[in-house]
Each structure stands twice: as structure tokens, then as C-alpha cells.
N, C-alpha and C positions, 0 to 999 in steps of 0.2 A: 504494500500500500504506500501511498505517498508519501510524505515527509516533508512538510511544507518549513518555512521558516519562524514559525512561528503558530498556536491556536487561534489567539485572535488580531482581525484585522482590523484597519482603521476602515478599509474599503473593498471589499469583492467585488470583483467586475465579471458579470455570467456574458461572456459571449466575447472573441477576441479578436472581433469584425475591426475595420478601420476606426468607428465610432468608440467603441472598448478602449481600444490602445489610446487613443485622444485622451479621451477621459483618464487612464492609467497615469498616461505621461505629467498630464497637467497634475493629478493630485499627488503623483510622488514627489514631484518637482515642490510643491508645496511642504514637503515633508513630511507625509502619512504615508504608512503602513499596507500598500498595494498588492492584493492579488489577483492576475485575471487568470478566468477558468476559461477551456476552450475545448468542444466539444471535438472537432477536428485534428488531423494530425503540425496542421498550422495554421497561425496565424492569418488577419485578413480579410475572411468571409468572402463575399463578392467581390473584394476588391483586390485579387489576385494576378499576379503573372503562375503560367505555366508552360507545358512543351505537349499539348496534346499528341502532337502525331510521331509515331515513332522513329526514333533514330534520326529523328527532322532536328535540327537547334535553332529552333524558332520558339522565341517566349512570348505568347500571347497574352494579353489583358483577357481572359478566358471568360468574364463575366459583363462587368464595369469594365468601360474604357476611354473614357473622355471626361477632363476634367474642366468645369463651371464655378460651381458653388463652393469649394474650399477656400477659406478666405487666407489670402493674404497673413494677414496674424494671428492665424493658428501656426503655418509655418515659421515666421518668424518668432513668436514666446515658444516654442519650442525646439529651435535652432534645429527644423528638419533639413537635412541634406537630400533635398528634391527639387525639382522645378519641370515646367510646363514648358511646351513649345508653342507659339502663334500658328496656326493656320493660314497661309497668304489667301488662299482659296474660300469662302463660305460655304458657299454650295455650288454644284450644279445637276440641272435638271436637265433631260429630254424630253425628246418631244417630236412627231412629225405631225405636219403639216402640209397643207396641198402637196402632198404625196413629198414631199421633201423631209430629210433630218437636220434637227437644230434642235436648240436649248437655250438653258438660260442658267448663264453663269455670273454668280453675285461673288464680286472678290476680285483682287486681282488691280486695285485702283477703282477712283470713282468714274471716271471716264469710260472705261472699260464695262462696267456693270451697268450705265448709262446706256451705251451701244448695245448691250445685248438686251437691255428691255426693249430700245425702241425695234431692234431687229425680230424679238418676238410679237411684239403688240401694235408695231406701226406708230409709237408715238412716245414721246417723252410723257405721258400723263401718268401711266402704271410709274413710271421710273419717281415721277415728283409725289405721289401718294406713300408710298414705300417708305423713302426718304420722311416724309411728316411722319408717319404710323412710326418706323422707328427710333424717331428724336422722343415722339411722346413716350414710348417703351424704354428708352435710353434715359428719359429723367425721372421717371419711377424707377428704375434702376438704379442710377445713383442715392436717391432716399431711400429705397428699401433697404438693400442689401447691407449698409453696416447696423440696421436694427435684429437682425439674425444674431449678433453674437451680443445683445444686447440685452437687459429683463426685456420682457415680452408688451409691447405696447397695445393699448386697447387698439379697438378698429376708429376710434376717433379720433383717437391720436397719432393713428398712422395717414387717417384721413388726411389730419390738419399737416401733418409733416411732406404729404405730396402735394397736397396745392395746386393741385391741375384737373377740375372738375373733367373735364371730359375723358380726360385719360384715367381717371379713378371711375368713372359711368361704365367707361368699354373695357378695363378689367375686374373691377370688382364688383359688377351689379348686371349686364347683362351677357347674354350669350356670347361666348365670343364670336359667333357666328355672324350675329350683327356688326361686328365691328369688322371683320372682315370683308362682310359685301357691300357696307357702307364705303371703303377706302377701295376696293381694290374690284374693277372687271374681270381681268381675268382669267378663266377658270384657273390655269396652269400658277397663277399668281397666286392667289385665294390658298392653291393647295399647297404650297410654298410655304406660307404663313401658316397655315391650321395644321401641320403638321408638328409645331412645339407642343401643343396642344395636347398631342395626341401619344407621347412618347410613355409608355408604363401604362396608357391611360386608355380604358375603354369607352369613349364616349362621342358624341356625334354633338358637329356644330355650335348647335340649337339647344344641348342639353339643358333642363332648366336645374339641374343640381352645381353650374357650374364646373363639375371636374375640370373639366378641357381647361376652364377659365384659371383656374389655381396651377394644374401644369403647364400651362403658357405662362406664368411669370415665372416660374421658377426655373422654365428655361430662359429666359430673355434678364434677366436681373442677377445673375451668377459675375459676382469679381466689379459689379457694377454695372457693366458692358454685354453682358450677354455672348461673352464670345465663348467658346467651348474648346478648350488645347489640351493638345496629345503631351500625357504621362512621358516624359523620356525615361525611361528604362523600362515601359508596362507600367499596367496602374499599381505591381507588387512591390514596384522601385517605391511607392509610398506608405505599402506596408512593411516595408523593412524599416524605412527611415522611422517610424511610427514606433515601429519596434522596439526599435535601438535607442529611442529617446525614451522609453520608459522604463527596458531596462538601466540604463545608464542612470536614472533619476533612483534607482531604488526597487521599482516597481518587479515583482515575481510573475513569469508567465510560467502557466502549467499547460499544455495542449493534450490531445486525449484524457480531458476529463469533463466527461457530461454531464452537466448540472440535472437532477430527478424534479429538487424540491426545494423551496425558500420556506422556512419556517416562520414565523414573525408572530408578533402581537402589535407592530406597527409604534412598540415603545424604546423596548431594550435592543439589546443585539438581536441580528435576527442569525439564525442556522444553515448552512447553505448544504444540502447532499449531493454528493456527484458521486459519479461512478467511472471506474476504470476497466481496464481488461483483468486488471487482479481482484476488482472487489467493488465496493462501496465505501465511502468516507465522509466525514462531514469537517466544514473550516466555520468559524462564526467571522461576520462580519457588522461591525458598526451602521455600518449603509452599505447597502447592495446594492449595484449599478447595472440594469440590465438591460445589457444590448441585442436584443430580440425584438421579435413584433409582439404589441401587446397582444396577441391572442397567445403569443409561445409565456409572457409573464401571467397573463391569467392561470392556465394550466399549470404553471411553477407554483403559485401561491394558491393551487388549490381551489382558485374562483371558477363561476362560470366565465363563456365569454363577453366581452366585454358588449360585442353587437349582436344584432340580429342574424341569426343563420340564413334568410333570403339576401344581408348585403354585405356577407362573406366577403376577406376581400380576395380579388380573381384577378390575374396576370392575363395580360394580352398580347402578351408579343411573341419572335420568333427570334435564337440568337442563334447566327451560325459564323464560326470562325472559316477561315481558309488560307491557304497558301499557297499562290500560283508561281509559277516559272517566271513569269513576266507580265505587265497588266496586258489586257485586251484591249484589239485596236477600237474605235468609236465609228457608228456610222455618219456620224458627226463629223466632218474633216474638220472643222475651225477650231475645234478645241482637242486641247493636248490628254491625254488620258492622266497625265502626269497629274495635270490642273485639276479634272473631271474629281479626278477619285481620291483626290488630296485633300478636296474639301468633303460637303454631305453630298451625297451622289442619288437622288429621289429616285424612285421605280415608282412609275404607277401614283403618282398622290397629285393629281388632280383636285381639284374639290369635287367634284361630280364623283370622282373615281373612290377618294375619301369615305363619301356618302353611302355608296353601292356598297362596297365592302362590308361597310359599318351594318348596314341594313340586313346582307349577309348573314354574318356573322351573329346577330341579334336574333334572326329567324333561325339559328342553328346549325348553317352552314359554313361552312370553310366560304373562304372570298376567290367569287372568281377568278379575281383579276387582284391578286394580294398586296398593297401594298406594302415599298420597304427604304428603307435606304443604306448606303453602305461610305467605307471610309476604308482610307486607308492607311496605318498606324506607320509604318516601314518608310513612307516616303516621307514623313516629318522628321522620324527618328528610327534611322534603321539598326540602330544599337541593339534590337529585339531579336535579331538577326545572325547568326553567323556569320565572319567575314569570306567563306568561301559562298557562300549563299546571296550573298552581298554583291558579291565578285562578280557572279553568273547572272544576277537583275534578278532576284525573284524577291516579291512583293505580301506581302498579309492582305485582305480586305476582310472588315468586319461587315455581318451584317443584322440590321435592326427592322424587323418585321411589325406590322402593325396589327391591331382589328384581329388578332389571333386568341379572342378568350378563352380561360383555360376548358371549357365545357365542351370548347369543341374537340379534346383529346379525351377525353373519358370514358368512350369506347373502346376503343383503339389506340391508344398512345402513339407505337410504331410506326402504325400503316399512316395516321393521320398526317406524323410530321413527316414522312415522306412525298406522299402527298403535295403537302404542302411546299414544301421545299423546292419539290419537281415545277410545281406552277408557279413560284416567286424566281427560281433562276431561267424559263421563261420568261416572263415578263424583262430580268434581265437583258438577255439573249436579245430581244427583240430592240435592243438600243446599238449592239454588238456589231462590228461586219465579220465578230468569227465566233464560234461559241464559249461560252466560260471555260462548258470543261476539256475544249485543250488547252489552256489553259493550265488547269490545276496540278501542282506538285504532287507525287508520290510519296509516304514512306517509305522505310526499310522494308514492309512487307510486303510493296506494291500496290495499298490501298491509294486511292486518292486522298488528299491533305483538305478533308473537309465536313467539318461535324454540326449537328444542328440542336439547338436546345428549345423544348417548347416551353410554356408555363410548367405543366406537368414535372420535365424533369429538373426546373429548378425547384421545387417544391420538395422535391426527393433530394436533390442532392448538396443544396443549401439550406432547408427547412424554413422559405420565405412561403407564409401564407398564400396558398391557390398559386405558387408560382408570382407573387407580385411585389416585384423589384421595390416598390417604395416601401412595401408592409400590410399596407391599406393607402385608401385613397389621400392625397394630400392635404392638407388643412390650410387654411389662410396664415399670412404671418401677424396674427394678432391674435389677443387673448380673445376668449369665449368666455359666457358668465362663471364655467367651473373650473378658466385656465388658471395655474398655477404661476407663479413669480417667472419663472425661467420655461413652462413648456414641457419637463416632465415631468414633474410630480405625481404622484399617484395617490391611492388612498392611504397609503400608509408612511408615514413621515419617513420611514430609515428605505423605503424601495424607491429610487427612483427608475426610469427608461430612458434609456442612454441612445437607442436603436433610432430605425430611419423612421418607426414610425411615432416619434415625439413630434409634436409643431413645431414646424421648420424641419422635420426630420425630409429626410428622401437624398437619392442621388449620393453620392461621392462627395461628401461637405466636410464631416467633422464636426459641425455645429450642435448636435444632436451631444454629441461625447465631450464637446466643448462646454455646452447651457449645464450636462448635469455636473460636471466638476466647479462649476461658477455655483449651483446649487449649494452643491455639499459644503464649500469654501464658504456660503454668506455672502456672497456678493450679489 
């Protein structure tokens, strides 16, 4: 059995995801008593490099791969040895038209993204709408984003802190749907935009629960800017650093040990049991920090769950890595594949196409015509890479499926994500002058270098609720009438939720591990 450093802690931390280690680092650093328990063989959770394909030396961001939302001063008070790369590229889309291929490539200079709206739409108008919609998204950006690592401000007070009625109207009170076909013609534009929206997030347009509406700012308000950059060394290059700052503060990591059960009375210490390959043990901890989704803390403490069983929460997406020889040429001649897949590279996300899917997938079917989009990690920062791999030009592309909820795998797991898989690199293919997969790299054993994850199997293999990358759905970044000081608090003063799914939790932040060590500290 184990042999910890000690019976009791100042701090248990249940779960040794990115947000965990935050949390750890910061409260050793303050000079308490740290231990995080980790139910895996390492560190990191979602937020992992790895070498899926055999004998390949290619380290993938295997889950999470793009970083936003980590703020600037969590790296800096914690002196992590990381950093991000810029994107030159935003995105680009395809597209044919009276029987011709094009697109539309945002990035690359203002001039440039200028030309290629009017070359898609025949007019500088999509180009000068764009431009307003994202000054207003860019100054609610700049006042939101340092209130995340901040106590938790009411929704009045974040009202009064953005000061731009209109742009507070179109993200925080109606569909974003409206705000989109108010600003923007069209379709291919529309679907350009609705597609932040839509990332983790199952929801259409119009939704009147806002989802879409809460994950469109959390993508667009990340760093201030809304820009989204590539991890240099994988996104595990930040759970190492993460790591090493918490050991080096103090902090004990234990890995393969499963947390069963948190004991409490919500006064004293509370109990924590895990379990090993040799047995069962228990650590007592002053405050337990739990980096799971609260439906995984409900079942620790014994409770029922927190929601209702009809709004479960449910993953929608599709994640598949790969590794090709070289990118694929474009039937696009004007632009460089280099540019294309450098930035966000749209399959299929139309607004109409959006809609369909959605509509789809709602009536219980797989999406026709599946939306997706993809990146590619190698050409910002080919350090993921082998230098004989490097040598020869071969490339990573991630890709991020959308409209795929988990219900639609519950028959069939297997067949479904192939399926599916089969009709997203289609739609692929269909922008291609040659196919993906010849394209695609081999292992050692001859397989091709290309694996697909649905909701389902992150559900199994990370133990995120119904597969769903945030936890549960996303919250606004302001208190609710039972929010607590900092965002996770719970019912019982010594537990708090350290995980993505606290307010403000979700994505690749740290905020989440940051609010609960600012918790426990007092501040």
C-alpha cells in the first residue's frame, strides 16, 4: 500500500487533470501541505501529449489541442516553462461555386482577408460587417477575460463593466443566431461565425437556452483576443510544466490511485479513499479539491446527481488525430495548403449546412453531410515531430467534428464512428484534387496513422460525463443567486470543484484550479 508523506493534508486534490496541478502548484507555493491523487497512470487528463501510432515518433495533443483561455498569469505566478505559438493563418474555408473552387481565407494581413471576402461575396460589405461584429466581440473581450481569474462578479456588474448595450443584447440575451443574420449575408459567412458556437456544444442557432450563446464567448474572449495558439511541444508540454511546478513547490503526486469516496461532515477534515492495484487506503484532507465533473463529485460524496437525468450532460463531437506523409494538394489553386491547414480549415459548416446537421442529429440520425474542421499542429510547431519525419515533410492534422451527440453511438459504438468518419473525410475529399488517404502515414505495422474518438469513447477513456469535453454545459461568467465567492464552492465548506465544470470552468484554462486555490487561500 502506499506510503504517503504524511496522514494529514492541508489539501487533497482528486483528479491530476491540468486544472488539479494548477490548483496543487499554486497552494504548495503558498506553503501547504499538497496531495494530488490521480486515477491514471499520469498526469494531465485531457490535456495530454502522446505517440498513438506505433513505432511513428509523432507526439500528438491526443485530446485538447489549442490553447485560448489560459491566462497569461497563471503562467507567469507560477514560473511555467511553456509558451504558445500565433497562428498567421485564422481560418480557411471552401467552397465551390458556379461550378468553380474557392474559399475564404481570414488571416494572413488585413488586405488579404479583405480580397478574399470580396472574391467570395462580390463586395467589400460581408468584409466591413465582420470587421464591426469582431471589434464588438474584441471589447467584450478585453473586459471579460481578466474577470475569470477574479471573485466572481454579479451579471450586473459585469453588465456595467462592458458598457456596450448592443454587444451585451447579441451575447448575452438573444440567440446568437440573430446576431448573426442581422450582421452577416452570407451563408458561407454566417457559418464561419456560428461555428464558435458550436464547439463541445450541441445546439442550433436559435437555441432559446443560449448554449451556442455562452460557447461563442468563451471562444472569442480567450487571452482577451480571441485568438486560439498551438501548444509548442503538444498540449502535454503544459502538463509537464504544470507538473514540475508543483512538485518543485512541495506538492506530492501519486498516479494510479482512484479516489472511491470523500467522507465529510462539510466541518472537520474530511476522508478521502482510493484505491490501488494493491488494495484500498484512505489520506484525510483539510479541503479536498476536486477536479472532476460534478456529477463524478456527486457520486464521491455519496449524493444524488446534481441534475436532471433528461439534461445529462452529452458530448457532440468527433476527434480524430492523423498523420500524413505530406498535406494534400487543394482544388483551390490560390491558396497554399500550407496557409489552408495552418489555420481552422471548415468542412461543410455552412449555416444552412450547420442547421441540417443539427436537425439531423436531433431527429437521431448521424449528419448527412457532417460537419468538421481541422488544423494542423506540425506546421506551427513541428517539435511534435521527429527530425527524420520532419526531414521527409510529413504533417499531423487534427480533426474536430461537430452535431455528433453522444446518442447517436449507443447502439453501435464501432460501426457508428466509422460511419461517420467515412462521411466527414468525404466531405473532406470533396475540397481535395487527391484523396486524404494517400495521403496518410503508416505505422510499424502497416496500419494507416489515423484514429477517431467519439463522445462514447471519451466517456470510457477519460471519464468526462456522456463524452462532454466541458463537463456539462457552460455557465455564464457571472454569479447566479447560489454562486459562491470564486465559482466553486459547493455544499460543503472543506469540498470544493476544481474541474472544467466550475463557472468559468471548460477548455484548456486553469482558471477552474486557479479560483479554487484563491478559494482555499481567502482571497
Amino acid at each position: 500500500m502506499t506510503t504517503f508523506g504524511r496522514d494529514v493534508y492541508d489539501d487533497v486534490i482528486v483528479g491530476g487533470g491540468h486544472n488539479g496541478l494548477v490548483a496543487a502548484a499554486y497552494l504548495a507555493r503558498a506553503g501547504r501541505s499538497v496531495l494530488v491523487l490521480e486515477r491514471l497512470g499520469n498526469t494531465g487528463g485531457a490535456a495530454i501529449s502522446s505517440r498513438p501510432f506505433v513505432g511513428v515518433e509523432a507526439r500528438l495533443s491526443r485530446y485538447s489541442y489549442l490553447v485560448s483561455l489560459l491566462p497569461d498569469k497563471i503562467v507567469r505566478d507560477l514560473e511555467l516553462s511553456f509558451s504558445v505559438r500565433r497562428r498567421t493563418v485564422s481560418s480557411y474555408t471552401p467552397t465551390e461555386r458556379d461550378g468553380r473552387p474557392g474559399g475564404l481565407l481570414v488571416g494572413g494581413g488585413e488586405e488579404r482577408t479583405r480580397e478574399s471576402f470580396a472574391r467570395l461575396t462580390g463586395s467589400d460589405r460581408e468584409y466591413e460587417s465582420w470587421r464591426a461584429f469582431y471589434a464588438a466581440t474584441g471589447q467584450v473581450a478585453r473586459k471579460v477575460f481578466p474577470t475569470l481569474t477574479e471573485p466572481l462578479p454579479t451579471r450586473a456588474e459585469l453588465r456595467a463593466r462592458i458598457d456596450d448595450e448592443a454587444a451585451w443584447r447579441m451575447l448575452f440575451e438573444e440567440p446568437l443566431g440573430q446576431a448573426v443574420e442581422r450582421h452577416f449575408d452570407d451563408d458561407l459567412v454566417r457559418g464561419v461565425v456560428l461555428t464558435d458556437g458550436l464547439i463541445g456544444t450541441f445546439a442550433d442557432a436559435h437555441d432559446p437556452s443560449l448554449a451556442q450563446n455562452r460557447c461563442f464567448l468563451y471562444h472569442v474572449i480567450g487571452g482577451g483576443t480571441g485568438d486560439w495558439d498551438v501548444p509548442v511541444g503538444g498540449m502535454g508540454a503544459l502538463t509537464d510544466a504544470l507538473a514540475a511546478a508543483a512538485t518543485k513547490a512541495g506538492a506530492e503526486i501519486a498516479t494510479g490511485h482512484e479516489v472511491l469516496r470523500i467522507d465529510t461532515d462539510g466541518a472537520g477534515p474530511a476522508e478521502v479513499v482510493f484505491r490501488t492495484a494493491t488494495g484500498e487506503g484512505r489520506v484525510v484532507g483539510r479541503t479536498v479539491l476536486v477536479n472532476a465533473s460534478p456529477q463524478a463529485l456527486a457520486e464521491l460524496l455519496g449524493e444524488p446527481p446534481a441534475q436532471d437525468p433528461a439534461t445529462a450532460p452529452e458530448g457532440a463531437q468527433l476527434k480524430v488525430n492523423m498523420l500524413l506523409r505530406r498535406l494534400p494538394r487543394l482544388r483551390d489553386t490560390t491558396v497554399d495548403p500550407r496557409e489552408a491547414f495552418g489555420g481552422t480549415f471548415h468542412i461543410a459548416e455552412g449555416y444552412s449546412q450547420l442547421a441540417r446537421a443539427y436537425a439531423e442529429a436531433a431527429a437521431g440520425e448521424l449528419p448527412s453531410v457532417p460537419p468538421s474542421e481541422i488544423y494542423c499542429h506540425s506546421l506551427a510547431d513541428p517539435t511534435i515531430l521527429g527530425p527524420e519525419l520532419v526531414e521527409q515533410g510529413y504533417q499531423t492534422l487534427t480533426l474536430f467534428g461537430l452535431h455528433t451527440p453522444a446518442r447517436l453511438f449507443g447502439h453501435d459504438n464501432q460501426q457508428a464512428r466509422e460511419v461517420l468518419l467515412t462521411a466527414t473525410l468525404a466531405q473532406l475529399d470533396e475540397h481535395l484534387a487527391e484523396p486524404l488517404t494517400d495521403c496518410l502515414a503508416f505505422d510499424a505495422d502497416g496500419r494507416p496513422c489515423i484514429e477517431a474518438k467519439t463522445p462514447l469513447d471519451l466517456e470510457r477513456e477519460l471519464r468526462l460525463p456522456g463524452g462532454h469535453i466541458f463537463h456539462r454545459d457552460l455557465s455564464w461568467p457571472y454569479a447566479d443567486q447560489d454562486g459562491g465567492r470564486w465559482g466553486v464552492e459547493t455544499a460543503h465548506r472543506n469540498v470544493l470543484l476544481c474541474g472544467a465544470g466550475a463557472v468559468r470552468g471548460g477548455g484548456v484554462s486553469g482558471v477552474p484550479g486557479h479560483n479554487a486555490a484563491m478559494a482555499v487561500l481567502g482571497h
